[in-house]
Biopython code that builds the backbone (N, CA, C, O; Angstrom):
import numpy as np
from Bio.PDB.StructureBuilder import StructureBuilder

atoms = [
    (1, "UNK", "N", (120.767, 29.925, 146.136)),
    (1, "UNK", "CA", (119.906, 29.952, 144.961)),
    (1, "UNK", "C", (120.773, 29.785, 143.709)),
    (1, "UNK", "O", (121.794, 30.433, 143.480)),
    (2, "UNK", "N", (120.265, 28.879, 142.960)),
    (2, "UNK", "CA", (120.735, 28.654, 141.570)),
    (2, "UNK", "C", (120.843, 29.655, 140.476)),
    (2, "UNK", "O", (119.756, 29.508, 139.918)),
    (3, "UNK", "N", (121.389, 30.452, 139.915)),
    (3, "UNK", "CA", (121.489, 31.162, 138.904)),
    (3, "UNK", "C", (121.834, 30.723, 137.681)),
    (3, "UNK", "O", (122.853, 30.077, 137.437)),
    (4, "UNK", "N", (120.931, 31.088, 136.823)),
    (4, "UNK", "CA", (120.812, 30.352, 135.297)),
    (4, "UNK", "C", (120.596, 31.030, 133.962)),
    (4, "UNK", "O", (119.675, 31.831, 133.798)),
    (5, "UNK", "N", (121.373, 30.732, 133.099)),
    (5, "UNK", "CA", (121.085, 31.617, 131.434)),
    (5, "UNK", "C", (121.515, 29.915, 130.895)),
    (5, "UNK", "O", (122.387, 29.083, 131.147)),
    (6, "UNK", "N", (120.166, 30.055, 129.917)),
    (6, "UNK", "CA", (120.087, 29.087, 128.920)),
    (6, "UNK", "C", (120.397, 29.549, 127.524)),
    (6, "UNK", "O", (119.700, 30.391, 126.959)),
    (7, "UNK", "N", (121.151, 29.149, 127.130)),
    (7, "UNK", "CA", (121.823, 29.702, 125.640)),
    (7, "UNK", "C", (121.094, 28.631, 124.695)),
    (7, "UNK", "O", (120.999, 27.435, 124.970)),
    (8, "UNK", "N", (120.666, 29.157, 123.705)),
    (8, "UNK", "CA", (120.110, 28.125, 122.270)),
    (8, "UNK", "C", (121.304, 27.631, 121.885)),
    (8, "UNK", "O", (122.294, 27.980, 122.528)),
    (9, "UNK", "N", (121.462, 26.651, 120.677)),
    (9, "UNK", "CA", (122.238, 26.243, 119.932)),
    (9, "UNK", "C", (122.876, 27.332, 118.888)),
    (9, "UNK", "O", (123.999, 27.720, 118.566)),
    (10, "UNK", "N", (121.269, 27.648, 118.486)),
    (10, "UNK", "CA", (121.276, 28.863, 117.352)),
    (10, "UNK", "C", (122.602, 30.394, 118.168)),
    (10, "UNK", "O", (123.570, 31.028, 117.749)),
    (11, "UNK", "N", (121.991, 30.338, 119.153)),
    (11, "UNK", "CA", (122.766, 31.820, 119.948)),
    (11, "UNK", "C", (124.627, 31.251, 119.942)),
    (11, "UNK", "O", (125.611, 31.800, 119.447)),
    (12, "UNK", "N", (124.510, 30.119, 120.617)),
    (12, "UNK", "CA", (125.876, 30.092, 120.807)),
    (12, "UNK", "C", (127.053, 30.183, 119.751)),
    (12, "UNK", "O", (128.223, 30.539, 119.890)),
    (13, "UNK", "N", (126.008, 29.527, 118.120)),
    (13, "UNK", "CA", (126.697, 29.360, 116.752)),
    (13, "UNK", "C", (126.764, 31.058, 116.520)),
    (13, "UNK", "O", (127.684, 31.543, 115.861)),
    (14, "UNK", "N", (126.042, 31.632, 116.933)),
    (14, "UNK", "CA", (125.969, 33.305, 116.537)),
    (14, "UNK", "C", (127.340, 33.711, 117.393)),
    (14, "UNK", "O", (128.372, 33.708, 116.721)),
    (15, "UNK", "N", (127.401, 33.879, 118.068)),
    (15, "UNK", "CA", (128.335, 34.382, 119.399)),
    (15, "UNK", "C", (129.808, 34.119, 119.015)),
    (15, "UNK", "O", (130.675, 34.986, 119.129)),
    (16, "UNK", "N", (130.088, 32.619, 118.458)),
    (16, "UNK", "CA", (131.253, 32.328, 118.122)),
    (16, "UNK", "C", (131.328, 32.729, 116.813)),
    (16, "UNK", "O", (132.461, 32.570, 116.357)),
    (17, "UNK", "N", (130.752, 33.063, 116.254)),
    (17, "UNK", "CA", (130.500, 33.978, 114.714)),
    (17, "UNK", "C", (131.040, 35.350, 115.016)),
    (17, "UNK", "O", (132.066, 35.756, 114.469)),
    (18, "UNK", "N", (130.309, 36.117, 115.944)),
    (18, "UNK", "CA", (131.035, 37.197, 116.061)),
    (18, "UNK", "C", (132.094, 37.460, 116.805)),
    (18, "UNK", "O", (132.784, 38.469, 116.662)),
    (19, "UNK", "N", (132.276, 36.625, 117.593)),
    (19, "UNK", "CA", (134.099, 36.795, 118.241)),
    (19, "UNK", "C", (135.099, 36.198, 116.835)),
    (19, "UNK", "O", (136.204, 36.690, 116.605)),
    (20, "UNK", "N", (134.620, 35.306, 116.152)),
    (20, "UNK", "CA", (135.756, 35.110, 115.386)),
    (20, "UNK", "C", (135.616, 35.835, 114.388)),
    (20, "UNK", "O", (136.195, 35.256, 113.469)),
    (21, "UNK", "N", (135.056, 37.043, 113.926)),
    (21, "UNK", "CA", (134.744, 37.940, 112.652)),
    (21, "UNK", "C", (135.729, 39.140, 113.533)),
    (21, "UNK", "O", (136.393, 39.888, 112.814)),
    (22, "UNK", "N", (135.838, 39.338, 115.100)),
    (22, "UNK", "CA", (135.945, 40.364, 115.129)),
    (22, "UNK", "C", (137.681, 40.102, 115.915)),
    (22, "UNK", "O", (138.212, 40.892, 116.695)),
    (23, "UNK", "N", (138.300, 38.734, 115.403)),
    (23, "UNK", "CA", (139.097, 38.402, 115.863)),
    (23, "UNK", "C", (139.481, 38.707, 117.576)),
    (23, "UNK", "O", (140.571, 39.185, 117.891)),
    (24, "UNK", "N", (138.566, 38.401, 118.455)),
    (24, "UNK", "CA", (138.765, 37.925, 119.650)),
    (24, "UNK", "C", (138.846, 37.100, 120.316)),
    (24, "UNK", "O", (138.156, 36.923, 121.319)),
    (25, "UNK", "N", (139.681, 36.427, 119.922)),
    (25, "UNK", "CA", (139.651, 34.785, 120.821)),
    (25, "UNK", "C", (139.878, 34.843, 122.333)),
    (25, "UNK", "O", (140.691, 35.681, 122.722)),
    (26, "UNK", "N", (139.324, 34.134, 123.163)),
    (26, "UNK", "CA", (139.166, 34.392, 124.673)),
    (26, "UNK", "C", (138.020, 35.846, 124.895)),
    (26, "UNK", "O", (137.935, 36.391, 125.996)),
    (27, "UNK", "N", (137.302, 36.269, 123.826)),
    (27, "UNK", "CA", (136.198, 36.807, 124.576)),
    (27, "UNK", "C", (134.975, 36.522, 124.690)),
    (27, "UNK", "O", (134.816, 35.463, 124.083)),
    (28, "UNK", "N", (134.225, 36.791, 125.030)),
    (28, "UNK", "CA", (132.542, 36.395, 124.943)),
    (28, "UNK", "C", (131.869, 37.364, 124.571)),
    (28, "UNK", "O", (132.409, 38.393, 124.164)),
    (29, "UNK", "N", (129.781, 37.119, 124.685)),
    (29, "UNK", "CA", (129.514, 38.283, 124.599)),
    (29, "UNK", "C", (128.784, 38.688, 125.715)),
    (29, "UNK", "O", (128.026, 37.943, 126.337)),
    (30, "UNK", "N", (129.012, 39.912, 125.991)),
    (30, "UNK", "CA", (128.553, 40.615, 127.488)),
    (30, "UNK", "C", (127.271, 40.987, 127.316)),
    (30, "UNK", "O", (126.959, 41.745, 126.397)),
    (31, "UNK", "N", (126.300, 40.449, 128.262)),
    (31, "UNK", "CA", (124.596, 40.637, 128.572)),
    (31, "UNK", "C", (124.653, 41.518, 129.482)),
    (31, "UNK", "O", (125.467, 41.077, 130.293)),
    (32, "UNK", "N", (124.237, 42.600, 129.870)),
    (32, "UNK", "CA", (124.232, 43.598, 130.783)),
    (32, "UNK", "C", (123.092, 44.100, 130.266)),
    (32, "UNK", "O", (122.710, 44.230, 129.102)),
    (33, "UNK", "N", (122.439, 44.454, 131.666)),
    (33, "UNK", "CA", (121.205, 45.070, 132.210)),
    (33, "UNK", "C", (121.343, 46.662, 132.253)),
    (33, "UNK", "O", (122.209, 47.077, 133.022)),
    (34, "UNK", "N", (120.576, 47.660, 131.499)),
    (34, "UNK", "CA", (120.955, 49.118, 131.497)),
    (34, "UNK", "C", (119.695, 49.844, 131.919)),
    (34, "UNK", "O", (118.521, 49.487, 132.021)),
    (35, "UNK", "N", (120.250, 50.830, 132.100)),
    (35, "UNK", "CA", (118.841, 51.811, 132.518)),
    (35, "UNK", "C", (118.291, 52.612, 131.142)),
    (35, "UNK", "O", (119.080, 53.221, 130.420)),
    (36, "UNK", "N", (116.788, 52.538, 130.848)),
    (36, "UNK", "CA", (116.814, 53.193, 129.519)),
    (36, "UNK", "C", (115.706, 52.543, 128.730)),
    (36, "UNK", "O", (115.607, 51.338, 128.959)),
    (37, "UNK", "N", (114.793, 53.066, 127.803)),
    (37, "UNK", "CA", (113.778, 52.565, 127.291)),
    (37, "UNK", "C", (112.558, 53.286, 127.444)),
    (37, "UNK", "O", (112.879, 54.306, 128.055)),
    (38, "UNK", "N", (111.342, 53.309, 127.222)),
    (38, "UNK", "CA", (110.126, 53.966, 127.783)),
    (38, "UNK", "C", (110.106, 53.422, 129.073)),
    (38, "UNK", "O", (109.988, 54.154, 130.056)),
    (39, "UNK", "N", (110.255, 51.655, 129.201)),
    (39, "UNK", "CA", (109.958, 50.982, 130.266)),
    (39, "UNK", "C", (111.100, 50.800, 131.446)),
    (39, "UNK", "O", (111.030, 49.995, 132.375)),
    (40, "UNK", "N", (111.978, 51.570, 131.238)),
    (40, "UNK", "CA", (113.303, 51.792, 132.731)),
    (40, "UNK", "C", (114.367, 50.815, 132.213)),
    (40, "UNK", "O", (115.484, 51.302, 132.389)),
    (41, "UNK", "N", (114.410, 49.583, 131.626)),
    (41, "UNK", "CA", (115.122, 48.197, 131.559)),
    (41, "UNK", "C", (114.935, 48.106, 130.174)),
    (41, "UNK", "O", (113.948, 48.086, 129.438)),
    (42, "UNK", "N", (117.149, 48.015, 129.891)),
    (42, "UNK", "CA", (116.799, 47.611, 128.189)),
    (42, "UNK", "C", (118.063, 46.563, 128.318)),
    (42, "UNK", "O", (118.239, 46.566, 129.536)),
    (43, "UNK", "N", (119.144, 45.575, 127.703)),
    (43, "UNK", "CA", (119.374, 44.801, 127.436)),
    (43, "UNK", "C", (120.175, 45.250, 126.148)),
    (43, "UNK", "O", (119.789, 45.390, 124.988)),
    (44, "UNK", "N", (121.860, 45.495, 126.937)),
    (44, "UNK", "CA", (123.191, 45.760, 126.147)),
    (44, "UNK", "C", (124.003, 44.673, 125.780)),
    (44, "UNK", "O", (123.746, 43.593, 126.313)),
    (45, "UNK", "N", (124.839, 44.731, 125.058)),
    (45, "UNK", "CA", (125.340, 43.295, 124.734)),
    (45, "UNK", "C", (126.869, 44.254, 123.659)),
    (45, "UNK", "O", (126.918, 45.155, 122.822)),
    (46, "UNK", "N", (127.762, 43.441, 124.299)),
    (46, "UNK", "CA", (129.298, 43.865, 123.380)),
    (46, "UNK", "C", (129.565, 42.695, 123.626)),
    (46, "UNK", "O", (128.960, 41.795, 124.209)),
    (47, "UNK", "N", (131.175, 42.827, 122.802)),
    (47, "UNK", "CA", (131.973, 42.176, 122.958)),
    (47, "UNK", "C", (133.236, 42.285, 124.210)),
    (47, "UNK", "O", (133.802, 43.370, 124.353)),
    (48, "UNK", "N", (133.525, 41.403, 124.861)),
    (48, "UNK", "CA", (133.943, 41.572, 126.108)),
    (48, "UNK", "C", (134.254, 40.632, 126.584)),
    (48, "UNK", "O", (133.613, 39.595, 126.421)),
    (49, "UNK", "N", (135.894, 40.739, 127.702)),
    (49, "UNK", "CA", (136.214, 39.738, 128.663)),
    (49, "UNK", "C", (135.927, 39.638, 129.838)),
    (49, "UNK", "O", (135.344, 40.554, 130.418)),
    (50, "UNK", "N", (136.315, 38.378, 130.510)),
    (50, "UNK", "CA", (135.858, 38.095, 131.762)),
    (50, "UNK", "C", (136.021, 39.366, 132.981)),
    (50, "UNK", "O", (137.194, 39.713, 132.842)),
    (51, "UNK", "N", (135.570, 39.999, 133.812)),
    (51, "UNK", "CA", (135.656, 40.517, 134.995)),
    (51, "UNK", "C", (135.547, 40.037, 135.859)),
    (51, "UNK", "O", (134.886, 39.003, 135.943)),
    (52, "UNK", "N", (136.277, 40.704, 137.066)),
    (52, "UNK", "CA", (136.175, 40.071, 138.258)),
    (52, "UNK", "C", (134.808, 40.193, 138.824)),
    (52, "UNK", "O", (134.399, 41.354, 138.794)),
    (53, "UNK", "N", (133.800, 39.136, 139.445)),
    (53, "UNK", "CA", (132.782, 38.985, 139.352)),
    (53, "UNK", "C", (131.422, 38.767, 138.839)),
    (53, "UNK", "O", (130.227, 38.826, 139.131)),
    (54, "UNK", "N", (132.399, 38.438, 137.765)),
    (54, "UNK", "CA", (131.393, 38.276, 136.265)),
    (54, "UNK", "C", (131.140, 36.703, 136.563)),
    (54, "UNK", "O", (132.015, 36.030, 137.109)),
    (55, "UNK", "N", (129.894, 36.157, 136.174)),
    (55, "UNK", "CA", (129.422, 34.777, 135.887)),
    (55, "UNK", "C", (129.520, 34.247, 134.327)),
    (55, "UNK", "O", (128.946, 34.722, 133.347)),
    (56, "UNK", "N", (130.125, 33.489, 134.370)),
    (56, "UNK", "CA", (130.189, 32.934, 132.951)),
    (56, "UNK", "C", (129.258, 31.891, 132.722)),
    (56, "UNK", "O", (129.196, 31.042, 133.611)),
    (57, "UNK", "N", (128.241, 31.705, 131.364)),
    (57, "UNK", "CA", (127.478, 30.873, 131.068)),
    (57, "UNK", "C", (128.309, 30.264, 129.660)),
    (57, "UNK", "O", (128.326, 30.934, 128.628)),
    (58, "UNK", "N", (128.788, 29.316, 129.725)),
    (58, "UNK", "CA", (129.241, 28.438, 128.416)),
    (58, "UNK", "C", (128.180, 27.445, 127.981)),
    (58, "UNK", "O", (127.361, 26.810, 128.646)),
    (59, "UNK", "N", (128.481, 27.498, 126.375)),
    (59, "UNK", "CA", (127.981, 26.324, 125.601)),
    (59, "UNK", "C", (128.795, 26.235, 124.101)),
    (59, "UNK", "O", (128.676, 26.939, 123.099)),
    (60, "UNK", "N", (129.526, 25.258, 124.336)),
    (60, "UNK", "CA", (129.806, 24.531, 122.651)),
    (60, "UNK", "C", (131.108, 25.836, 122.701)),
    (60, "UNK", "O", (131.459, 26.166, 121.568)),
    (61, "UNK", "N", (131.645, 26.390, 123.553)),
    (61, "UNK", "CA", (132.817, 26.904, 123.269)),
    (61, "UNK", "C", (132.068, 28.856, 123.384)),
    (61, "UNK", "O", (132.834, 29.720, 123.810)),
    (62, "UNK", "N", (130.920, 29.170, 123.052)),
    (62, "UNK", "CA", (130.270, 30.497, 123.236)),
    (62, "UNK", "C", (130.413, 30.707, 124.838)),
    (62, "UNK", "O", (130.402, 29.781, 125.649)),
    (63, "UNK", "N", (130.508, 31.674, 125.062)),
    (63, "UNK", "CA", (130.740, 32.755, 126.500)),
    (63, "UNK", "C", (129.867, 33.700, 126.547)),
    (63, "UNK", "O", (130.008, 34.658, 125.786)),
    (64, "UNK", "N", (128.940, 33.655, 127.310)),
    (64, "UNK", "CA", (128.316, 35.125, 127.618)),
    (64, "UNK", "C", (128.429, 35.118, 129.206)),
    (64, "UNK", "O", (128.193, 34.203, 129.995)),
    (65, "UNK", "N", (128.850, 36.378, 129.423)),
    (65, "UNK", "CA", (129.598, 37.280, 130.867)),
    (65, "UNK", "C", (128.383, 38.095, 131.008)),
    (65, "UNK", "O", (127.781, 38.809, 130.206)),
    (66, "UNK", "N", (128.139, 37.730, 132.517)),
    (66, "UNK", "CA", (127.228, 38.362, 132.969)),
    (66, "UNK", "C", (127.409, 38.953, 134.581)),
    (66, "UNK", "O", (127.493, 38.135, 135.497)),
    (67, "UNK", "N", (127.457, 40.262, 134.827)),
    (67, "UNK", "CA", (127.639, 40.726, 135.768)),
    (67, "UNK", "C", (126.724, 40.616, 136.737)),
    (67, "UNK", "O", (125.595, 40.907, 136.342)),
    (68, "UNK", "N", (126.819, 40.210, 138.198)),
    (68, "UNK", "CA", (126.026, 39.419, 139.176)),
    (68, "UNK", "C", (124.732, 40.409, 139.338)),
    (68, "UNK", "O", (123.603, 39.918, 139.366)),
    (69, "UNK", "N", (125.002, 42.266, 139.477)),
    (69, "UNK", "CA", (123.477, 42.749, 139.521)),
    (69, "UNK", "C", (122.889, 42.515, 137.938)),
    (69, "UNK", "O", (121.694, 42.288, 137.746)),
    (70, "UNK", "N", (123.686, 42.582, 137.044)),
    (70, "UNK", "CA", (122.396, 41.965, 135.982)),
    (70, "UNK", "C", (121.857, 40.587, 136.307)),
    (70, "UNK", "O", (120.643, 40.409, 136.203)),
    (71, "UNK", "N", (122.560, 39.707, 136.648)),
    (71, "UNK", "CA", (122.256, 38.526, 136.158)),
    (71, "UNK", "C", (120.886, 38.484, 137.218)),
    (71, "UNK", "O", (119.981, 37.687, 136.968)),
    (72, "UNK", "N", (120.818, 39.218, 138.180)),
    (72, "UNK", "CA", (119.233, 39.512, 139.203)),
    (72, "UNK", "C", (118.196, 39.930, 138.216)),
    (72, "UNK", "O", (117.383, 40.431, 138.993)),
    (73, "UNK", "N", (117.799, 40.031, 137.313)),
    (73, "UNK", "CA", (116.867, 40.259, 136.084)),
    (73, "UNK", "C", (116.987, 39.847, 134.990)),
    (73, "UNK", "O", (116.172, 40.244, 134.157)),
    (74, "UNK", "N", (118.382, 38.593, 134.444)),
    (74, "UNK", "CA", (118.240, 37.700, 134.137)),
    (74, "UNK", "C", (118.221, 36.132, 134.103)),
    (74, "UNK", "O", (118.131, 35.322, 133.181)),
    (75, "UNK", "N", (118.363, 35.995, 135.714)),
    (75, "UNK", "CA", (117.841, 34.710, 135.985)),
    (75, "UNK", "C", (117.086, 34.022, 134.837)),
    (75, "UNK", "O", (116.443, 34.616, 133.971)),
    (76, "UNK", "N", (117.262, 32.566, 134.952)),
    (76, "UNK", "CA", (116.191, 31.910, 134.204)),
    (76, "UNK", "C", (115.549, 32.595, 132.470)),
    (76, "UNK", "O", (114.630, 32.508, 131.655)),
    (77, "UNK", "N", (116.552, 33.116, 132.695)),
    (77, "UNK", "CA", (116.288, 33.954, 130.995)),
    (77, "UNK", "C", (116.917, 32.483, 129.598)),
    (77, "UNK", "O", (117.746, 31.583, 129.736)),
    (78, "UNK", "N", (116.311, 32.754, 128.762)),
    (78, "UNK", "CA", (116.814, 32.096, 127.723)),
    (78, "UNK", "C", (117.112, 33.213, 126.450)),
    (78, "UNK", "O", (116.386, 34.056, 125.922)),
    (79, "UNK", "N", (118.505, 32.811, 126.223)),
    (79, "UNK", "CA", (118.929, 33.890, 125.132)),
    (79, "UNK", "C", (119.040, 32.787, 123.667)),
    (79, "UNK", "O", (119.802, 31.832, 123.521)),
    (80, "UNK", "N", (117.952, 33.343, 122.666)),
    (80, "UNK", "CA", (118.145, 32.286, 121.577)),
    (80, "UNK", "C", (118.656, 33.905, 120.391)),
    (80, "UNK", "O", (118.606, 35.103, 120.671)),
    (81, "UNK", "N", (119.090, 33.229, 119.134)),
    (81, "UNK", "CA", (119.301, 33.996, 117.945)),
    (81, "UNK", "C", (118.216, 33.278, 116.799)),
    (81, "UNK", "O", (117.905, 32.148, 116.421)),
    (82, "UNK", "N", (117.930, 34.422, 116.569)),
    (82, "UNK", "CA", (116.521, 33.955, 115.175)),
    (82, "UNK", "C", (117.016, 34.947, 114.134)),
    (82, "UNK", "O", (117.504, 36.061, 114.325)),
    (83, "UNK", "N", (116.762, 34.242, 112.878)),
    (83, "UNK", "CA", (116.901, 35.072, 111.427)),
    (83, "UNK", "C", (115.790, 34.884, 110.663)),
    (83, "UNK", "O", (115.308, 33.783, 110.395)),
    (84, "UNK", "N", (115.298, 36.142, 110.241)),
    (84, "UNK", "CA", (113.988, 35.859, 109.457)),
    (84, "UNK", "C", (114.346, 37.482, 108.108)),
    (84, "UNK", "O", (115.209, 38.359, 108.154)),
    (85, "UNK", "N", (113.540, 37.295, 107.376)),
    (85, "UNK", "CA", (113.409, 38.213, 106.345)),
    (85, "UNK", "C", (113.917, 39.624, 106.540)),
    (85, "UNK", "O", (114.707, 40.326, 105.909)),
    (86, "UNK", "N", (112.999, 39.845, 107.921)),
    (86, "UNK", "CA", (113.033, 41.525, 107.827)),
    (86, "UNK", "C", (114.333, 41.842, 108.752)),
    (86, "UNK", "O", (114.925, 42.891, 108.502)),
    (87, "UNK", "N", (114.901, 40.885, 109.972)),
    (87, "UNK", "CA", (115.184, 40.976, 110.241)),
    (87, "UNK", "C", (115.682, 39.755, 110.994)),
    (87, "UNK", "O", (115.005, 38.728, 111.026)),
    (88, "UNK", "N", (117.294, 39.893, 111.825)),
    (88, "UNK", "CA", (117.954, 38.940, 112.660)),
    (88, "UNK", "C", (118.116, 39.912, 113.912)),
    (88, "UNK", "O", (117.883, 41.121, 113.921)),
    (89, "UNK", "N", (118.716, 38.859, 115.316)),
    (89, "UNK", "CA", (119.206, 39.145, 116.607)),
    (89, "UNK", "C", (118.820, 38.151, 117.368)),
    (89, "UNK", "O", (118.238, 37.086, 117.161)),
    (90, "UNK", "N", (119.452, 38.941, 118.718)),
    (90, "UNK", "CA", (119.323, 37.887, 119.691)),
    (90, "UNK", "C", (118.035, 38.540, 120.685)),
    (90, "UNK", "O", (117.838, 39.645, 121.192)),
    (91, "UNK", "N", (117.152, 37.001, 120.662)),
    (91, "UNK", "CA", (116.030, 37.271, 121.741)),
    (91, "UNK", "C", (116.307, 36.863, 123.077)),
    (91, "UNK", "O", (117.167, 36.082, 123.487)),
    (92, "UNK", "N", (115.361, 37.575, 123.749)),
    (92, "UNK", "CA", (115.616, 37.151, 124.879)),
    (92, "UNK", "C", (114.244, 36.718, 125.356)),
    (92, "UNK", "O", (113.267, 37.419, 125.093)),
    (93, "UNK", "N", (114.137, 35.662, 126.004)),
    (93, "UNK", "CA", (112.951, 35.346, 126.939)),
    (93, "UNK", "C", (112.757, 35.260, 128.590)),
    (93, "UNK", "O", (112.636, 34.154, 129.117)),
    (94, "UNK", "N", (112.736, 36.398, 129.326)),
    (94, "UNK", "CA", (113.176, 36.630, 130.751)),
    (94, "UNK", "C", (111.751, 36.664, 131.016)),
    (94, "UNK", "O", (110.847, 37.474, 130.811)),
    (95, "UNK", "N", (111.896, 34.994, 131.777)),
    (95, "UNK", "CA", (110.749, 34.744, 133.028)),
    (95, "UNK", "C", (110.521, 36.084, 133.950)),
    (95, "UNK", "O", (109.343, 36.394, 134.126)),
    (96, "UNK", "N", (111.665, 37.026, 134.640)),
    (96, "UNK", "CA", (111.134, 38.042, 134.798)),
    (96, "UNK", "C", (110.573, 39.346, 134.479)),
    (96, "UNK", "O", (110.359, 40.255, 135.281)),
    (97, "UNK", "N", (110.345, 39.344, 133.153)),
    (97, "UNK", "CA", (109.527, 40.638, 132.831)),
    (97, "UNK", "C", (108.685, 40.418, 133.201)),
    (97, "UNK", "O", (108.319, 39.270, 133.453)),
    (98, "UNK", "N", (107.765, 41.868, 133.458)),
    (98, "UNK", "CA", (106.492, 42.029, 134.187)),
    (98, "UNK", "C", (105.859, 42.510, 132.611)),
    (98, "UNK", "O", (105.137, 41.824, 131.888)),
    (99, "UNK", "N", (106.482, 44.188, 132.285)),
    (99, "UNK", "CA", (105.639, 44.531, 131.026)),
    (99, "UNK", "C", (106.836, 44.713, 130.145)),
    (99, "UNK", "O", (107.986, 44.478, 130.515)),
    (100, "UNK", "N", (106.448, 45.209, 128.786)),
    (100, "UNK", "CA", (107.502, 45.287, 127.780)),
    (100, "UNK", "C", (106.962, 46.690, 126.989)),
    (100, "UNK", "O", (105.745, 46.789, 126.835)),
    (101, "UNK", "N", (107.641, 47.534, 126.598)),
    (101, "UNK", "CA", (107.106, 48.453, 126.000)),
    (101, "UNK", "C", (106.683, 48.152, 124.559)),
    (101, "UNK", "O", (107.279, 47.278, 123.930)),
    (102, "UNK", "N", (105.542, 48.934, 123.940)),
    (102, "UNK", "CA", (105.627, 48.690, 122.494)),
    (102, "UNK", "C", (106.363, 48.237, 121.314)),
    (102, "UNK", "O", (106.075, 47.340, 120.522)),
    (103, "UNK", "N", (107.797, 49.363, 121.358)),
    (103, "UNK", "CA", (108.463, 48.700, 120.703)),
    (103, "UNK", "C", (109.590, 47.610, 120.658)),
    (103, "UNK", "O", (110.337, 47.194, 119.772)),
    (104, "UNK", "N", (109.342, 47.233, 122.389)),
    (104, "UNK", "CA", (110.172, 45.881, 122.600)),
    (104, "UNK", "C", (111.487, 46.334, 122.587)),
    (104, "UNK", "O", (112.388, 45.519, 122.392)),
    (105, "UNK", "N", (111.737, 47.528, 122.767)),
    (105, "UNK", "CA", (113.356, 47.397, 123.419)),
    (105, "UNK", "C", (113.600, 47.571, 124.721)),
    (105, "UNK", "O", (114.679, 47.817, 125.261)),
    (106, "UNK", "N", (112.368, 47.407, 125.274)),
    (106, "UNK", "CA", (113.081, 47.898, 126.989)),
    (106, "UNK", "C", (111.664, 47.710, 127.826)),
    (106, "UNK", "O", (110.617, 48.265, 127.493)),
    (107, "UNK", "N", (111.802, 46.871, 128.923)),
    (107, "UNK", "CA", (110.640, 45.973, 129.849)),
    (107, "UNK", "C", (111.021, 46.951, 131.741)),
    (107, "UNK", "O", (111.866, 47.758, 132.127)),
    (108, "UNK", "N", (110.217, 46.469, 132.174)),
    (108, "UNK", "CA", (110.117, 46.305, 133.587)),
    (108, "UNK", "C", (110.217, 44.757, 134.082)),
    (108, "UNK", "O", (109.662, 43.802, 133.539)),
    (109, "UNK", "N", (111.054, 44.725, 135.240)),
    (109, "UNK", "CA", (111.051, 43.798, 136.141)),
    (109, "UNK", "C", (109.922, 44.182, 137.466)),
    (109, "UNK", "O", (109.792, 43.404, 138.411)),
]
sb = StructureBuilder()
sb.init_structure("model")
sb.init_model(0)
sb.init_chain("A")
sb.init_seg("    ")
for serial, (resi, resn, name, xyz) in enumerate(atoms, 1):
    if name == "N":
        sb.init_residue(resn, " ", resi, " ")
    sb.init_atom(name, np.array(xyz, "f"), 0.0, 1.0, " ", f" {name:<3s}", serial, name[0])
structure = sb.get_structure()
């Protein structure tokens, strides 16, 4: 089976924004799956290098490291970055959520 993270344009220009603000060259940013939320599943993110068993998704020079039991609940996910008035970050759109809690920090698979 194919395993897949689709990075935006917008996300990847973000990503290399914050490794080079936070002077890390050779790192990415780490997507990891946590326990936590109303809804069990919330969606951590640092700065971070490769591990052994980590999957790397590249675009345009951006890295996001994803550890193989996360990447089982983010399959087929698309990670874009949006900026608007009230607020910026990175979204996520995971074909596998089932529900999402109210305030959208933390879903069920």
């Amino acid at each position: 089976m194919a395993l897949s993270l689709n990075i935006t344009d917008p996300a990847a220009k973000r990503i290399k924004e914050l490794v080079a603000a936070e002077s890390k060259e050779g790192q990415g940013l780490r997507l990891k799956i946590v326990g936590g939320g109303c809804s069990g599943l919330q969606y951590k993110l640092d700065l971070d290098t490769e591990r052994t068993g980590d999957r790397v998704f590249e675009k345009e020079g951006a890295k996001v490291l994803v550890d193989m039991k996360s990447l089982l609940y983010l399959n087929g996910t698309e990670l874009d970055y949006r900026e608007g008035l009230m607020e910026s970050g990175f979204v996520f759109q995971n074909p596998n959520v089932k529900r999402s809690c109210g305030c959208g920090t933390s879903f069920t698979v």
